[in-house]
TIMITOR-171541 format. One line per 8 residues: number of its first residue (from 1); their letters; for each residue z, x, y of C-alpha. Coordinates in steps of 0.5 Angstrom, whole numbers, plus 500, padded with zeros to 3 digits. Last residue first. Example, Ala and Ser with C-alpha at 12.3 -4.5 7.8 and 13.67 -1.06 7.14 Angstrom:
2
2 = SA = 514:527:498 ~ 516:525:491
***
This chain:
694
694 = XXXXXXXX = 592:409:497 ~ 586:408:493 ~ 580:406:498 ~ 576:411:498 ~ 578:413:505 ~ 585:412:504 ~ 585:417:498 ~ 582:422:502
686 = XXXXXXXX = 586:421:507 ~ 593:421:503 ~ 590:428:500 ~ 594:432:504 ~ 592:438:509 ~ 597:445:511 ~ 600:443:518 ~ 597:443:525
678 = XXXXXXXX = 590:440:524 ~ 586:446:528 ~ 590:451:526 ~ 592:449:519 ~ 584:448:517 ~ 583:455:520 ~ 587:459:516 ~ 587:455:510
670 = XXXXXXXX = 580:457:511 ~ 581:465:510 ~ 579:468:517 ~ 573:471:519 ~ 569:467:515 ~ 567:462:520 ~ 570:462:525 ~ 565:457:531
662 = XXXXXXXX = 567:452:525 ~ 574:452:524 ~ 578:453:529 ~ 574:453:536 ~ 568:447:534 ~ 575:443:531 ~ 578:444:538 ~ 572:443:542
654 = XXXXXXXX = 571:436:538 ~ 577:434:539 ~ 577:435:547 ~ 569:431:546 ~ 572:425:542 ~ 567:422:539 ~ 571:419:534 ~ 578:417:538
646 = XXXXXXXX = 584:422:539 ~ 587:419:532 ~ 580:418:528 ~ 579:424:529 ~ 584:427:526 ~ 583:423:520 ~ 576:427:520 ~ 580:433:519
638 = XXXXXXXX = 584:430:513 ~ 578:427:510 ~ 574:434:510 ~ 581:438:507 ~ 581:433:502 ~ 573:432:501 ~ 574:440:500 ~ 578:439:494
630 = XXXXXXXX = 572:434:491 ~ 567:437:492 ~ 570:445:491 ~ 571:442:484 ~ 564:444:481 ~ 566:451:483 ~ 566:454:475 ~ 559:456:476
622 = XXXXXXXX = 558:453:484 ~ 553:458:487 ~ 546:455:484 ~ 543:457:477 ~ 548:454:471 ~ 553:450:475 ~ 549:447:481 ~ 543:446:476
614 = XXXXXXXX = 545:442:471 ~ 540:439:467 ~ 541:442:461 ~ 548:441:461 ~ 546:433:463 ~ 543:432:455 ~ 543:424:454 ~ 542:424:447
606 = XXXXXXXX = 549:420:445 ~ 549:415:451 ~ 552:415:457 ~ 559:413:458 ~ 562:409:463 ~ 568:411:464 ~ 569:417:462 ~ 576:421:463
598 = XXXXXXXX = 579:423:457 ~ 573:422:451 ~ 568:424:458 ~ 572:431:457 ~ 571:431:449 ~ 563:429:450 ~ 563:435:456 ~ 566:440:451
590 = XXXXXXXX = 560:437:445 ~ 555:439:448 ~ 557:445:451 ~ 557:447:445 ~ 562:448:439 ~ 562:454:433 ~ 565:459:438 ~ 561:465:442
582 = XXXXXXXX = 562:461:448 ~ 568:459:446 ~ 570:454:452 ~ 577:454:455 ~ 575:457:462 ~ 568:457:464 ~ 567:450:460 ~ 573:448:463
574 = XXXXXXXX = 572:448:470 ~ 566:447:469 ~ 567:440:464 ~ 572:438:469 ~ 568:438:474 ~ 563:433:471 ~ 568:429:469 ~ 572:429:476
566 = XXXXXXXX = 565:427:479 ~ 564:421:475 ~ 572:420:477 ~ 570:419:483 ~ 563:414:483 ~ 568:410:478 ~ 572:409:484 ~ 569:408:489
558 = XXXXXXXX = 564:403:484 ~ 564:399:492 ~ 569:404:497 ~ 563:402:502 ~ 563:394:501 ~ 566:392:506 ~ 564:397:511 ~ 556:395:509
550 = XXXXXXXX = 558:388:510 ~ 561:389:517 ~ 555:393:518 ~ 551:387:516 ~ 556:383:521 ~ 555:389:527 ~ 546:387:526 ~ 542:393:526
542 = XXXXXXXX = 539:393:532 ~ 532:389:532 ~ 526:393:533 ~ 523:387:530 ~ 518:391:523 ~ 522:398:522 ~ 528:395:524 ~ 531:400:528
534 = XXXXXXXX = 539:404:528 ~ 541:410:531 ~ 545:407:537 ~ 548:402:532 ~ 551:408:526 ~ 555:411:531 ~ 559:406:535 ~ 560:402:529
526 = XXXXXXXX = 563:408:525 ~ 561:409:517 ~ 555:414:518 ~ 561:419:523 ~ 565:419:516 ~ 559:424:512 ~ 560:430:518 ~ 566:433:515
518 = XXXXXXXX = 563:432:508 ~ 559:437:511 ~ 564:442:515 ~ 568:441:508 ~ 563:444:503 ~ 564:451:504 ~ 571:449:503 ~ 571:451:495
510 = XXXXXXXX = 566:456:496 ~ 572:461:501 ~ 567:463:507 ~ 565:470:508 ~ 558:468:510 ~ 559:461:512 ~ 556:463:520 ~ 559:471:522
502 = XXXXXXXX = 563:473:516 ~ 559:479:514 ~ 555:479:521 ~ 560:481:525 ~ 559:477:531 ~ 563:471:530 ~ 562:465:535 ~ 559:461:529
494 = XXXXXXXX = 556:454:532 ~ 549:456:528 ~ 552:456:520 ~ 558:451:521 ~ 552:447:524 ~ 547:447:518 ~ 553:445:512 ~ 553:439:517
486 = XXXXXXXX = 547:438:518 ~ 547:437:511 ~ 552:433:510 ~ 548:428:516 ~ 543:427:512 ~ 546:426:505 ~ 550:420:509 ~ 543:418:512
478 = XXXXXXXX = 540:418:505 ~ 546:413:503 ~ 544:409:507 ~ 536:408:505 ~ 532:411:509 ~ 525:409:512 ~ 519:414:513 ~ 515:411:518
470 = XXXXXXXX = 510:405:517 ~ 502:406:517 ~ 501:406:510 ~ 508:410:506 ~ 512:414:510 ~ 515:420:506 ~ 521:417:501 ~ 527:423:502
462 = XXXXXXXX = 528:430:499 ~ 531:435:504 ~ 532:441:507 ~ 535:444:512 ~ 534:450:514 ~ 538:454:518 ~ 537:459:524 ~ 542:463:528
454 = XXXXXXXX = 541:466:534 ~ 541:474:535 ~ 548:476:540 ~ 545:482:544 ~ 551:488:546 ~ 547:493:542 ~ 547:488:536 ~ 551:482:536
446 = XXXXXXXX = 551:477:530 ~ 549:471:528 ~ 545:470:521 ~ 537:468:520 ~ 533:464:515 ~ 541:460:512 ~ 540:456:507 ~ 542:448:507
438 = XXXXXXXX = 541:444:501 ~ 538:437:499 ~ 536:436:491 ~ 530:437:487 ~ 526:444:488 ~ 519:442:491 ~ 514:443:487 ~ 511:436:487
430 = XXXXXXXX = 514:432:494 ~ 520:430:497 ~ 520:429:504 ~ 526:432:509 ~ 523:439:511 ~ 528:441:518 ~ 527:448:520 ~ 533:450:525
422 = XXXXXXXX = 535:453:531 ~ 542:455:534 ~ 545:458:540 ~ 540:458:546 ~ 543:457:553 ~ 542:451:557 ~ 548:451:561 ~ 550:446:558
414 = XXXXXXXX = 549:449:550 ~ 543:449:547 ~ 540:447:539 ~ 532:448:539 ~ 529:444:533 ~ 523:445:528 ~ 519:441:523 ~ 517:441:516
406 = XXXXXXXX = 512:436:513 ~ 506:440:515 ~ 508:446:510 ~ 510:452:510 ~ 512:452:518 ~ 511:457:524 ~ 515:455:530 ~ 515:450:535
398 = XXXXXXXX = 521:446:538 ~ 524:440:538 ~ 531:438:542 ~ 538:439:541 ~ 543:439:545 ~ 550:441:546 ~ 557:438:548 ~ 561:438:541
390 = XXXXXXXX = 563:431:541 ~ 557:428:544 ~ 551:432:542 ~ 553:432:535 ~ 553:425:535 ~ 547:424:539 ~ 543:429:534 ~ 545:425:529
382 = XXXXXXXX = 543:419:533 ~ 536:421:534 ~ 535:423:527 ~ 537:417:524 ~ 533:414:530 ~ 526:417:528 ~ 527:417:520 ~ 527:408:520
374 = XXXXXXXX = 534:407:519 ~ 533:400:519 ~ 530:396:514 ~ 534:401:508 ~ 539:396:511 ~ 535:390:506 ~ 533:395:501 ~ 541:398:500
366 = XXXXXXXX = 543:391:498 ~ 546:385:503 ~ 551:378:501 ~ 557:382:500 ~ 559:380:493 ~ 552:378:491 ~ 549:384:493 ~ 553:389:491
358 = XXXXXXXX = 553:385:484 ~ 546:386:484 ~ 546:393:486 ~ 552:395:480 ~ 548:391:475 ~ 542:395:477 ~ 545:402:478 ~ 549:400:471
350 = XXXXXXXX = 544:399:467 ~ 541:405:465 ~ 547:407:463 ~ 548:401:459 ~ 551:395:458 ~ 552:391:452 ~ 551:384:454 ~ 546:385:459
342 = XXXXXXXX = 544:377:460 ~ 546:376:468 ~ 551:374:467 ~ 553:379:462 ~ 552:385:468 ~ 557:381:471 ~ 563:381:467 ~ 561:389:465
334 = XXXXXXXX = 560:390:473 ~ 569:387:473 ~ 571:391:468 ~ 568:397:470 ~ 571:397:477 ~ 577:396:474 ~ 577:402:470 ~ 574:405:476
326 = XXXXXXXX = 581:403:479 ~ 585:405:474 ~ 582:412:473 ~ 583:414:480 ~ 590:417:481 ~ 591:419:474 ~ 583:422:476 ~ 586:426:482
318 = XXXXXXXX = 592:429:479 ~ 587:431:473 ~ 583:435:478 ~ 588:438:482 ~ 592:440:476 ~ 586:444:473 ~ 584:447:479 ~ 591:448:480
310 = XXXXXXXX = 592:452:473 ~ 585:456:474 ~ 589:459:480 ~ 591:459:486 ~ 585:455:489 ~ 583:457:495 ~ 576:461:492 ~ 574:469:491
302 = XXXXXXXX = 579:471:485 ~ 577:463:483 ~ 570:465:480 ~ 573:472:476 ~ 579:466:473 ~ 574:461:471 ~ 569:467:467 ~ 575:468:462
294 = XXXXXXXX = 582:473:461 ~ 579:477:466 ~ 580:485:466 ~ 573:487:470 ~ 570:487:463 ~ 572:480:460 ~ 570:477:467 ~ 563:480:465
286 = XXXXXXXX = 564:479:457 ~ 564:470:459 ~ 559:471:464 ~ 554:473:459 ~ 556:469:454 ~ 555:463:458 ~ 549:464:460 ~ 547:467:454
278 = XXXXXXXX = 550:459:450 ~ 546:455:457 ~ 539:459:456 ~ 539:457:448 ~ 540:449:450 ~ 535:451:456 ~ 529:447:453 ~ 522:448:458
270 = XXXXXXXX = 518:452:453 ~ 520:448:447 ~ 517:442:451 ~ 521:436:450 ~ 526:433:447 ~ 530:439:444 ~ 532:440:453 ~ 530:441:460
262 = XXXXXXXX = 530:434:462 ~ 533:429:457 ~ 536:425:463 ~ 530:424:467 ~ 526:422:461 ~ 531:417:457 ~ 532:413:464 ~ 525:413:466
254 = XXXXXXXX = 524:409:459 ~ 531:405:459 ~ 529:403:466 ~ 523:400:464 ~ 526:398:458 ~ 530:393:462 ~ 525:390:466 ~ 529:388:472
246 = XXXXXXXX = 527:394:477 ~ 532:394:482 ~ 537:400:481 ~ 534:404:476 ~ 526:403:479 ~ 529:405:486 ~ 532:411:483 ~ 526:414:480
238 = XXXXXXXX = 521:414:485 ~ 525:417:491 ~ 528:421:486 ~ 523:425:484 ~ 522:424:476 ~ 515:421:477 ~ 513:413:477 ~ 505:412:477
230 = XXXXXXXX = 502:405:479 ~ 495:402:477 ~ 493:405:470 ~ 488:412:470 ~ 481:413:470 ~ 479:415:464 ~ 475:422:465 ~ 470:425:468
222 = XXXXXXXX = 474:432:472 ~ 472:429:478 ~ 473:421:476 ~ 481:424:474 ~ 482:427:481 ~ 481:421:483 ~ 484:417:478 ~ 490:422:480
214 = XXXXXXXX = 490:420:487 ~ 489:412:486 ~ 496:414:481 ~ 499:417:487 ~ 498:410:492 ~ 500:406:487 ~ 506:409:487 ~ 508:409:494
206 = XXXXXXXX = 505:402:494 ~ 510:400:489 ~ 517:404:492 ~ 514:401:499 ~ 515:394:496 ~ 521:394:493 ~ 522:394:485 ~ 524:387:483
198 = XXXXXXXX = 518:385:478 ~ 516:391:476 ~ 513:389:469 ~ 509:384:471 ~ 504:389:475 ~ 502:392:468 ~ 498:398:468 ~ 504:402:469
190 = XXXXXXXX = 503:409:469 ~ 510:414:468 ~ 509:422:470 ~ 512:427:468 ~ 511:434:470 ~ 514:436:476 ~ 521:434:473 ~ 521:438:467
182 = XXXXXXXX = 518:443:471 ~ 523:443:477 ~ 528:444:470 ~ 525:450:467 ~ 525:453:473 ~ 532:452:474 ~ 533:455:468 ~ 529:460:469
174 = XXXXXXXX = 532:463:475 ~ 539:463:472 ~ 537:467:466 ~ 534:472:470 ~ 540:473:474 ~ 544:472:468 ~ 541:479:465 ~ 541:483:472
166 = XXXXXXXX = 548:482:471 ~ 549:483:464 ~ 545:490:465 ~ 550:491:471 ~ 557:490:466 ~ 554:494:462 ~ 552:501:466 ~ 559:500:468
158 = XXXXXXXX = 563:499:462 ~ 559:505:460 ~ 561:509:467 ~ 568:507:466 ~ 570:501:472 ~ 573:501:478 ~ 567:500:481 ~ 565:493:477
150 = XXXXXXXX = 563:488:482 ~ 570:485:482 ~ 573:490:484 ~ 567:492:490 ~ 567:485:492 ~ 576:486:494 ~ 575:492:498 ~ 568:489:501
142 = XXXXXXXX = 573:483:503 ~ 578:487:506 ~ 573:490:510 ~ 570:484:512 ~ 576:481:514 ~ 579:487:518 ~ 571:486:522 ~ 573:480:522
134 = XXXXXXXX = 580:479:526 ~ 577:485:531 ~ 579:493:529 ~ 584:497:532 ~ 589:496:527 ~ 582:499:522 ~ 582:505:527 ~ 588:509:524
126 = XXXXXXXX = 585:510:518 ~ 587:506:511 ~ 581:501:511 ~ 577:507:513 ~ 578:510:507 ~ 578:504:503 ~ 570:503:505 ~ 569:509:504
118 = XXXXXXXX = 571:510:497 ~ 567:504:495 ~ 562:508:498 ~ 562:513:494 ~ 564:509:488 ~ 557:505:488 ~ 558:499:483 ~ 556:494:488
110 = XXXXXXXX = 551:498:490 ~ 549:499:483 ~ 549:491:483 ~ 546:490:488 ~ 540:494:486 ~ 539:492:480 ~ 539:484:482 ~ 535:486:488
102 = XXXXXXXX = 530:489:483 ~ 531:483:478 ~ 528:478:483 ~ 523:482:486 ~ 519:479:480 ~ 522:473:480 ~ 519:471:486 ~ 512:474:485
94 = XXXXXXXX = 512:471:479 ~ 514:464:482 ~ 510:466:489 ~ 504:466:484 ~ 505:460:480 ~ 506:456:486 ~ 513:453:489 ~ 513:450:496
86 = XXXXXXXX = 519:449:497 ~ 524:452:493 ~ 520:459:492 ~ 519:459:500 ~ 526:459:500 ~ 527:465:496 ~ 522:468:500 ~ 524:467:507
78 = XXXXXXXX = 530:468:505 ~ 529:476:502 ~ 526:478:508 ~ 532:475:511 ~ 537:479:506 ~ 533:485:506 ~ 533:486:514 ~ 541:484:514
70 = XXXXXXXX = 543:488:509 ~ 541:494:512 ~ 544:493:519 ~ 550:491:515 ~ 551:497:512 ~ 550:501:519 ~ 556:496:522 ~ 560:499:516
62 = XXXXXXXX = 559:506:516 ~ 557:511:524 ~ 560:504:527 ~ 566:502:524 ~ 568:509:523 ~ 569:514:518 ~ 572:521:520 ~ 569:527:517
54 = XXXXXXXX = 568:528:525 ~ 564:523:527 ~ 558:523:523 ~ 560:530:519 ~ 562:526:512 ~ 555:524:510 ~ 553:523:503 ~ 555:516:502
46 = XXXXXXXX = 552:514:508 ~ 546:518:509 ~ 545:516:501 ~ 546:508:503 ~ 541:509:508 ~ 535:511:504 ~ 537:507:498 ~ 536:502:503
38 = XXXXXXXX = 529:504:506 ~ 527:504:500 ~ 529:497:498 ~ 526:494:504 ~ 519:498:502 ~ 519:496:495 ~ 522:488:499 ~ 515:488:503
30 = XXXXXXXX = 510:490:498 ~ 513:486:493 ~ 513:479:497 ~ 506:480:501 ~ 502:478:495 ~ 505:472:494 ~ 503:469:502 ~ 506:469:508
22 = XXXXXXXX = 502:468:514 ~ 504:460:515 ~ 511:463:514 ~ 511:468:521 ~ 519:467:520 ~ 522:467:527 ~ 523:473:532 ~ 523:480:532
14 = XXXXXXXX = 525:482:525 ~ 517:482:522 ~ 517:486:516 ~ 516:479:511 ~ 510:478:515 ~ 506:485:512 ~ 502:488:518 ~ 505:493:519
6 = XXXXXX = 506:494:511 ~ 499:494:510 ~ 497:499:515 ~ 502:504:513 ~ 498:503:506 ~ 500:500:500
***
């Protein structure tokens, strides 16, 4: 690769937004051979050198400098992994695992290297370190602890192995979620008989009409049959509606069975992750076993707020010897009516409908009939109103370079009118596109040679694209996945931190990463929010207060099924990465049968494979973290309630929690930032009166 190929290679550009509609898979290799070069390069310096400053080891002359090469790799690498999720394509699929393994070999040796874990205690023992702001302290602390737990301390074998087993789960990883984004993109249901939709909505009937009119395109240019009239995918905004308003049972069974069996012995061999879930966790068994931990649980919660293994455990089943009674009663109550309406044997296919039925006749309204009015313009407008008022900034379009036409940009500014954030929004789902909402970060704030650089997020989502001439609508339900999201997004952009190892979510304890964006849900159950960003697509109406008022009614409606449906998934991770034998006789399979023994409600059937789908344990972030959901809906709740004190859109309280817990991001622990904005330790009595169980 010539010096000319690689100035002109976008993924090397660091003086402004990504270039993403020049990016292409043969830029990817090129770029992160020569980041990862330039790494190596410094980090020998580094390690070698003991005549910068003296033989003395500073913040400026070791740890900024580390921080300055960490950063270029990881905004390339964003880039990357971002475009991988959004717009996948074989080629930037191999591309992406390709360099993958690099950056996993390569950080794994860093994290292995005894030079500069020796530094790093050096400089944690120097005189200079008393003299170091809160988080520039918090960083070394944390590169002390991250060096342990990345085996430096290890044996030369040990540590050999212990890097082999991480570019192994790296691998796996990926795999596993391709293997599942293939399962989905590839499915596809044609139903030529106009009789057995009976009940869906119209935009969900169009919006598959209008794919299988594409297919029998693509079909009459490759001279074969013409497909059917209407085509339902694995994407969520064509599968849910049919489960929740379809009245043809086999048809819901059908997509049913199809989604709940991705990426397992029922479809193709190739995209079956029973044998990668047994190495993954094996792997990650030997890994904390390696580092002196009893199980993979323990290795995860070193990192976390919990205490321990035992007070997740504790929390757990605290939460569900709370919750059980309800849920139970909120089955008996779906069972009674599921048989009025001829279910007499209720399934889990059934219960979206049963359940949506029920909503409708018990509060006279459905999710289709408030779907009217959220058409995506206001949702977005009242977010942004919300965010504008109780923090005192504004948000307004902007440009940038974009892979993809769906995908927006936003400019987010002070009073004064100063920069502080910007992000991409892409809220459409669509065929490779990973499934799910998330936030990433595209760029981190910190200060360089006295210049503050302004952090970018994305956001993204996988919402019903406009249909015909009408925009996209949302349903409720997606305005609260909007509003988390963003959530994620504002503790990214609205950190004041300069040092970029905790500046944003970097540092942040994963079981409260989540508490900013379920923080941001509770503004969408609030009349004076949700009126101002509300018009029916056909009138114009605002959404009327006695809807809303049926709306609030019924939010606690199957609450507590819903809940202890996340404790059952919880507490098969927390298990599965504590108590489970990987190298036993059991499997997975059979962890998360015994579970749903003690807390399942509703019990799907027998075939239903969730492990193999379960993309949030096995190749995301929440590997023995799943419960961060619930333990940091308590810490959200209780700050909300807050809030609900000083007056919902309360700016002074909104400043106070900018200060306390966003704008601090890692560079304390969170119990630290939520004491100090809520003035004690927080309580679960929120969250239980938010869900209607205190």
């Amino acid at each position: 690769m010539t010096s000319q190929s690689l100035q002109n290679n976008p993924l090397l550009h660091f003086s402004g937004l990504p270039k993403f509609e020049e990016i292409k898979a043969e830029h990817v290799s090129p770029a992160i051979d020569c980041l990862l070069a330039e790494a190596r390069a410094t980090i020998e310096a580094l390690a070698q050198s003991d005549s910068q400053s003296n033989g003395e080891v500073t913040w400026d002359n070791f740890a900024a400098k580390l921080e300055d090469m960490e950063e270029k790799l990881s905004r390339a690498w964003s880039q990357v992994g971002h475009m991988n999720g959004v717009v996948n394509s074989p080629e930037l699929r191999e591309a992406y695992n390709e360099n993958l393994s690099k950056l996993t070999d390569f950080y794994a040796d860093l994290g292995q290297d005894e030079r500069l874990y020796a530094k790093f205690r050096t400089l944690r023992a120097s005189p200079e370190f008393n003299t170091f702001t809160a988080s520039q302290k918090k960083i070394v602390e944390n590169e002390l602890r991250d060096f342990r737990l990345g085996g430096a301390e290890l044996p030369t074998e040990q540590k050999s192995r212990f890097k082999a087993i991480q570019e192994e789960l790296s691998k796996l990883s990926s795999k596993f979620e391709e293997n599942v984004l293939d399962n989905t993109n590839d499915y596809a249901l044609y139903v030529d008989d106009a009789s057995a939709l009976a009940g869906i909505p119209e935009d969900v009937l169009q919006a598959a009409s209008e794919a299988a009119k594409l297919d029998e395109l693509a079909a009459r240019a490759g001279n074969k049959n013409n497909k059917p009239s209407w085509k339902f995918t694995l994407h969520f905004p064509s599968y849910l509606p049919v489960l929740q308003y379809a009245q043809n049972r086999n048809l819901r069974e059908t997509l049913y069975r199809a989604y709940a069996t991705r990426a397992s012995e029922f479809g193709k061999a190739e995209w079956d992750n029973t044998p990668l879930i047994s190495q993954i966790l094996k792997l990650k068994l030997e890994a904390a076993n390696l580092l002196g931990f009893a199980n993979y649980a323990e290795l995860s919660v070193a990192t976390k707020m919990a205490e321990s293994v035992k007070h997740v455990k504790d929390f757990l089943y605290d939460l569900a010897e709370k919750a059980k009674p309800y849920a139970l009663k909120d089955k008996q109550e779906l069972e009674q009516y599921a048989a009025k309406l001829g279910i007499t044997d209720m399934q889990a296919w059934d219960v979206a409908y049963a359940s949506e039925k029920l909503r409708e006749e018990k509060y006279a309204f459905s999710d289709l009939e408030v779907k009217q009015y959220f058409p995506e313009t206001n949702v977005l407008t009242g977010l942004f109103k919300v965010v504008e008022t109780i923090f005192g900034v504004h948000v307004n379009k902007s440009q940038a370079s974009v892979w993809h036409e769906d995908a927006s940009f936003y400019d987010i500014n002070d009073h004064a009118g100063n920069l502080i954030g910007q992000f991409y929004l892409d809220l459409y789902a669509r065929n490779n596109k990973r499934g799910g909402a998330w936030m990433d970060e595209a760029i981190t704030r910190r200060k360089v040679d006295g210049k503050v650089t302004t952090p970018v997020a994305f956001l993204t989502c996988n919402f019903s694209a406009p249909v015909g001439e009408k925009p996209a609508l949302f349903t409720h339900d997606e305005v609260l996945t909007m509003f988390h999201e963003f959530g994620h997004g504002l503790h990214h952009m609205l950190t004041q931190v300069d040092d970029y190892g905790v500046s944003g979510i970097k540092g942040v304890e994963w079981d409260a990463v989540e508490l900013p964006s379920q923080f941001m849900e509770n503004f969408c159950w609030e009349w004076e929010v949700l009126r101002n960003m509300t018009a029916h697509v056909d009138t114009g109406e605002q959404l009327p207060r006695a809807l809303f008022d049926k709306m609030v009614a019924a939010k606690n409606f199957s609450a507590g099924m819903q809940t202890m449906r996340q404790i059952e998934f919880s507490l098969f991770d927390i298990l599965l990465h504590s108590e489970f034998d990987p190298n036993g006789q059991s499997s997975a399979l059979d962890l998360i049968e015994t579970v749903r023994d003690e807390v399942a409600v509703v019990r799907p059937p027998k075939w239903n494979r969730f492990p193999n789908n379960f993309t949030h344990i096995f190749s995301g972030g929440y590997s023995a973290g799943y419960y961060s959901y619930k333990w940091a809906e308590v810490l959200s709740a209780d700050a909300y309630s807050m809030f609900e004190e000083d007056g919902v859109m309360s700016a002074e309280t909104g400043k106070r929690y900018w200060q306390e817990i966003l704008s601090q991001g890692g560079s304390r622990t969170a119990m630290e930032s939520f004491t100090a904005f809520r003035g004690r330790e927080p309580s679960i009595d929120a969250l239980l009166r938010h869900n209607g169980m205190n």
